[in-house]
C-alpha positions in Angstrom: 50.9 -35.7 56.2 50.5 -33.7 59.2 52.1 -30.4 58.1 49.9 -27.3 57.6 50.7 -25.7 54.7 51.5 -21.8 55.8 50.5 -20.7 52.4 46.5 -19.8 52.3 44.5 -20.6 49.4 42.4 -18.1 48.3 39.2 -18.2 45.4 39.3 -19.8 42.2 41.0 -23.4 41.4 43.4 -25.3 43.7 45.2 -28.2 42.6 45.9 -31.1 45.5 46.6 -34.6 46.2 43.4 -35.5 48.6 45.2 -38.9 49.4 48.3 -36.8 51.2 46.1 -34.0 52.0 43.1 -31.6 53.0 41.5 -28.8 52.5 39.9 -26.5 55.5 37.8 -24.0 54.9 37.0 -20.3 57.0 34.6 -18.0 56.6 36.3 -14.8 56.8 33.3 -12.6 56.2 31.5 -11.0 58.8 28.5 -13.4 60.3 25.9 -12.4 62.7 25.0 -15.4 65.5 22.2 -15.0 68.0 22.4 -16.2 71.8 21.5 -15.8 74.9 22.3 -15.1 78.8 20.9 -15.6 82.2 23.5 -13.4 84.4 22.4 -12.2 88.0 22.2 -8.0 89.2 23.7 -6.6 91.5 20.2 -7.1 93.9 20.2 -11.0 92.6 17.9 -11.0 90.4 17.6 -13.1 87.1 17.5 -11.6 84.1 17.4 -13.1 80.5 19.1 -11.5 77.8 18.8 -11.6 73.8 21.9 -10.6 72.0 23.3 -10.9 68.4 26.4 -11.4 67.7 28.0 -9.7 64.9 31.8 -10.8 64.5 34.3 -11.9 61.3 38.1 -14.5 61.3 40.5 -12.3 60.7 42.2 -13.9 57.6 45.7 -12.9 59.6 44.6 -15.2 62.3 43.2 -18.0 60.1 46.7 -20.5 60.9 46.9 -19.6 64.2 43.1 -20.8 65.2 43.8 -23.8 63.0 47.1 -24.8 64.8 45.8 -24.0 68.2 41.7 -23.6 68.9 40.0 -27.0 68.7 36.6 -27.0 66.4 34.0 -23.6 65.9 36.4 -20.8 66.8 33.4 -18.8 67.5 31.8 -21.6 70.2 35.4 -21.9 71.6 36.8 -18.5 71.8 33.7 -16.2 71.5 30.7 -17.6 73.1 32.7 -17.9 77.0 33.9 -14.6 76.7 30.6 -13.1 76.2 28.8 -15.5 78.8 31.6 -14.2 81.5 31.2 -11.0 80.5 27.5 -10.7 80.6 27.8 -11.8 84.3 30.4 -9.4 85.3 29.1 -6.1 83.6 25.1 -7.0 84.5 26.4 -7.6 88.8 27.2 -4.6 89.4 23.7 -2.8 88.6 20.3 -3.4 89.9 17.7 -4.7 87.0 15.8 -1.7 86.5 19.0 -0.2 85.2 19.8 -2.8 83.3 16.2 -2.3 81.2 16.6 1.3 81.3 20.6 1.4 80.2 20.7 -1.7 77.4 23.2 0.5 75.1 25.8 0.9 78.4 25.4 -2.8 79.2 26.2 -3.6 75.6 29.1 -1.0 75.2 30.9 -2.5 78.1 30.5 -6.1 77.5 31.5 -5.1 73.7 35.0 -3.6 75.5 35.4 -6.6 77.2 35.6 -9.3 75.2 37.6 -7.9 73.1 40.0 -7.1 75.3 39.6 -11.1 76.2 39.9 -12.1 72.5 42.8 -10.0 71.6 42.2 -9.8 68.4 42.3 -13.2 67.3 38.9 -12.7 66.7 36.9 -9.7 65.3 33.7 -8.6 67.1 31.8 -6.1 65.6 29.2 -5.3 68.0 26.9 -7.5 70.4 23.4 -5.4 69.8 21.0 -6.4 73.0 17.4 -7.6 71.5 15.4 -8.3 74.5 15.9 -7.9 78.3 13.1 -10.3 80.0 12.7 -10.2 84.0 10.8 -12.3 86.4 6.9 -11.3 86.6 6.9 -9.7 90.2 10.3 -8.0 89.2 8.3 -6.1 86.2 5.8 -5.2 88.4 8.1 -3.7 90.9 9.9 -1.9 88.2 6.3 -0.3 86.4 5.6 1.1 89.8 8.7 2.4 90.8 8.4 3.9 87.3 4.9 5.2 88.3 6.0 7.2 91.4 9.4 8.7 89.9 6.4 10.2 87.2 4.2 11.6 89.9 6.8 13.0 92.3 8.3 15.1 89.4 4.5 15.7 88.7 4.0 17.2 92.3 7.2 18.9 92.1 6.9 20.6 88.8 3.2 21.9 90.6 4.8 23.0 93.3 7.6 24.7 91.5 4.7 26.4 89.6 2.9 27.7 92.5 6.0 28.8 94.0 6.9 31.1 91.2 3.5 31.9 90.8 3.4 33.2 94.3 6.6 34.8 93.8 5.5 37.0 90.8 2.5 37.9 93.1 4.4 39.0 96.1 6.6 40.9 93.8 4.4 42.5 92.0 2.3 43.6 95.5 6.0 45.4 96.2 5.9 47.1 93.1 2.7 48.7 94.1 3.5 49.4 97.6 6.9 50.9 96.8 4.9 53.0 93.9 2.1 54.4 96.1 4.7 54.8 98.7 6.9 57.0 96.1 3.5 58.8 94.9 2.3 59.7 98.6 5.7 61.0 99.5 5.4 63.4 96.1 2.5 64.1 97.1 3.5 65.2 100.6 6.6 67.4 98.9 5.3 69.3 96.1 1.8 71.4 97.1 2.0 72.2 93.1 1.6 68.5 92.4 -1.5 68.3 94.4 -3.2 71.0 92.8 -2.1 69.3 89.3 -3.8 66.3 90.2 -6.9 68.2 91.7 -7.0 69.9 88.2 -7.0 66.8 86.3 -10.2 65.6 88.4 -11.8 68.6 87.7 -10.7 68.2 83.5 -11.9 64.7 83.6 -15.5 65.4 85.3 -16.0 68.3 82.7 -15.0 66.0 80.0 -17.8 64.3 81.3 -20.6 66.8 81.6 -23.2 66.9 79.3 -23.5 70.6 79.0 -26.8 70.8 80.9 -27.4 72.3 85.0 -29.0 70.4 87.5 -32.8 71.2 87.6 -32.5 71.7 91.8 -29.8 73.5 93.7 -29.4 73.7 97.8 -28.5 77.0 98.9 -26.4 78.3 101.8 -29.4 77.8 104.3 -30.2 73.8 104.3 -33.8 74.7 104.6 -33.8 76.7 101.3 -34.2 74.9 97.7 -33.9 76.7 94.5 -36.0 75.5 91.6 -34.1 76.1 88.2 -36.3 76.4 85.0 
């Protein structure tokens, strides 16, 4: 007779007079809707974006939308706040960031319709299926893409080389600063010299096969000894 009953029936049987009154029912399990949104970047391009919807009534809030929202609460609460959210989070980045950052899109435009519903309705999450863009725009975006791949190409090459050139210039140093620090031994210590001179002189007879050379000069250049 015009009066909502503030008690909620719940499951099993209900007894009621259906010429004095009704019965409404809610779905207060979670559901999972699909839609879709056409917001412009920051750079004015249009984008289309697949979403799902995953959301629930609170069964707290079940009087309160009858009293108050007007048909689907989902269609008359939900689906606006997603549409105006989707258009504020996606203007302020270009669309190449929108493709590359779907999961930061979503979290944001998650945050804020909640915030807008304040909790007269439950949304889950809004899970991002497909980003399309206009043809040229893909394009654009694949070759961007393309050269951001080879100019850290080049620059991890050149990075190479550099250290590459760096290991040989310090390793040229080494060798300078060593022979350096040898010569000047050298130079110092007579005893050294004759060290080294005697390890020449170990080596070649390490070397020597034990026999004498068939043919040996003497003092005079014109004189030539015959060994047998």
């Amino acid at each position: 007779m015009g009066v909502v009953d503030k008690h909620l029936i719940t499951n099993g049987v209900t007894m009621y007079n259906p010429l004095t009154s009704s019965i409404y029912e809610y779905n207060v399990k979670q559901d999972t809707v699909t839609g879709e949104a056409n917001p412009l970047t920051s750079d004015q391009q249009p984008i289309s974006i697949s979403y799902r919807v995953q959301y629930k009534i609170p069964e707290g809030q079940v009087l309160n939308l009858f009293e108050n929202v007007k048909g689907d609460p989902y269609e008359t609460l939900v689906v606006p706040q997603i549409q105006e959210a989707f258009r504020q989070v996606v203007s302020k980045y270009k669309a190449d960031y929108v493709t590359a950052n779907v999961n930061t899109v979503k979290d944001q435009v998650v945050a804020q319709v909640r915030n807008a519903l304040n909790g007269q309705m439950t949304v889950i999450d809004i899970p991002i299926t497909h980003v399309d863009l206009p043809k040229p725009l893909q394009i654009a975006i694949i070759e961007k893409q393309q050269m951001e791949m080879q100019a850290k190409k080049k620059a991890y090459e050149l990075d190479r080389e550099r250290k590459q050139a760096e290991i040989t210039v310090t390793k040229a140093k080494a060798e300078a600063e060593s022979t350096k620090l040898m010569t000047e031994a050298l130079r110092q210590s007579p005893e050294l010299v004759k060290f080294k001179m005697a390890e020449v002189e170990l080596e070649k007879a390490k070397k020597w096969n034990g026999q004498l050379p068939s043919t040996v000069m003497g003092g005079n250049a014109n004189t030539i000894f015959s060994l047998k």
